[in-house]
N, C-alpha and C positions, 0 to 999 in steps of 0.2 A: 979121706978127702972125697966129696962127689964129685960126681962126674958133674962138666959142661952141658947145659942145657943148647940142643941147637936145633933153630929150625929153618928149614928149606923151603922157599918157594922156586918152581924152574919152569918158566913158561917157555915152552917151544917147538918148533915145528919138525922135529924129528919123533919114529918111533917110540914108547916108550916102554924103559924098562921097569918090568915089578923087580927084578932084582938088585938094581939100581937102592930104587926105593927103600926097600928093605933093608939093602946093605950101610943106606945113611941112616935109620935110625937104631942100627944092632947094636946092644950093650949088655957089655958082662955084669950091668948091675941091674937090667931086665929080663922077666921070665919071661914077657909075651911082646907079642909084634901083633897089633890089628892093623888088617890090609882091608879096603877099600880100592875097587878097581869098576868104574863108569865105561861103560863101551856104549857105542853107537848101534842103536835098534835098527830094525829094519820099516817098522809101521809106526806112522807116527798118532796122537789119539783119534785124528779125522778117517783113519783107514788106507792114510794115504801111503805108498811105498816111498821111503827116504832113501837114495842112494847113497848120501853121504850128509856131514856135517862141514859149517866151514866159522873156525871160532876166532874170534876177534879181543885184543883185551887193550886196557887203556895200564900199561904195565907200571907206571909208576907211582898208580892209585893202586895197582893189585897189588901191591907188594907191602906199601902201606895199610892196606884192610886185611892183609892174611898177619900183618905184625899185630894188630889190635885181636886179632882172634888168636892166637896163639898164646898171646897173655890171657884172653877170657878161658879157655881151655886148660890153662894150669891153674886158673882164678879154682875154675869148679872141682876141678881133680888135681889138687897139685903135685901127684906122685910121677903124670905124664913126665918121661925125660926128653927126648926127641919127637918132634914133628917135620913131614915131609909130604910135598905137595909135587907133583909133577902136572902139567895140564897142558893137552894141545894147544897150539894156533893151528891156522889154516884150516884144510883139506885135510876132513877124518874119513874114513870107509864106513860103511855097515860094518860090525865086527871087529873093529880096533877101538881102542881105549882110547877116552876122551881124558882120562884125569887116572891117575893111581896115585893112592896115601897111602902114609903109615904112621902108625905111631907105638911109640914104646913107651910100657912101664914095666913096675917090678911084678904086678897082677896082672889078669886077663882084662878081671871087671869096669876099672878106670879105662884100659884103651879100647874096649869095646862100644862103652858109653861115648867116652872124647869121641871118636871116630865119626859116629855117627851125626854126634853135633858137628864136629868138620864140614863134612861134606852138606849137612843142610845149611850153616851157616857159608861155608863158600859159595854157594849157589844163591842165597839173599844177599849177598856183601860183598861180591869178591868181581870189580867189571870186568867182564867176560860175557862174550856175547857170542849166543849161536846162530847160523841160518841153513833150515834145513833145506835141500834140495831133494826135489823127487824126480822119480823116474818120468815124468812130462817134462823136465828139465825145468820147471816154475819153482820157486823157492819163496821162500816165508821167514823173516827173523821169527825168532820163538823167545822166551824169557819165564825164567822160571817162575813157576805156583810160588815159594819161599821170599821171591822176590822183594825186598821191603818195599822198595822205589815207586813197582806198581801196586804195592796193595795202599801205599798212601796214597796214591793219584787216581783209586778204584779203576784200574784200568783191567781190563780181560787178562789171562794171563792160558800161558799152556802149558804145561808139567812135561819136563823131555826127560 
């Protein structure tokens, strides 16, 4: 009998754990675990010093678009078993994790591919919104390069 496919979306404003992570998508009928783990830089592409991030999300839409992507991810690899999304709100540091994933399959090479599409598909589809703040204390919304929303509307965009 196979195992339950499950996946996790957990938006919140606590710390987060990679072990957490890791530990919802571990299975005795996968050999590998791909980790993905986004932290908060210090410079943002202007040169400017970022002292923090502060993320915003409209959660009952995210939760709905990480459901359509998690079908599209086993659409393309269907051996993935477990997917798992963790992702700041609020107030992130320089140096702390904005988002860690994982995902498991019975190969490396399906959750290394998935993964990768994760994270650039969460970042075009998934609302979530950053604002960086610099050390002049002036801040900027930012939105990503992958963005679908802005590249329909040709609008500028900045890759964080």
């Amino acid at each position: 009998m196979s195992e339950q496919q499950r996946d996790v979306l957990k938006l919140s404003r606590d710390w987060l754990s990679v072990q957490e992570v890791v530990d919802t998508v571990s299975s005795s009928s996968c050999g590998a675990i791909s980790v993905f783990i986004g932290t908060t830089r210090e410079d943002d592409v202007d040169g400017r010093k970022v002292i923090g991030l502060d993320y915003e999300a409209y959660e009952p839409m995210a939760q709905s678009e990480f459901t359509k992507l998690c079908a599209d991810i086993r659409e393309r690899w269907p051996t993935v078993t477990h997917v798992c999304v963790h992702h700041r709100l609020g107030w992130v540091e320089v140096g702390q994790a904005s988002v860690v994933m994982a995902i498991s399959s019975p190969h490396r090479h399906d959750g290394q591919q998935a993964i990768q599409h994760c994270i650039s598909q969460l970042k075009a589809h998934i609302p979530i919104w950053k604002k960086e703040v610099y050390d002049t204390r002036d801040s900027s919304w930012k939105e990503n390069a992958e963005c679908s929303w802005a590249a329909q509307h040709k609008l500028p965009v900045t890759e964080k």
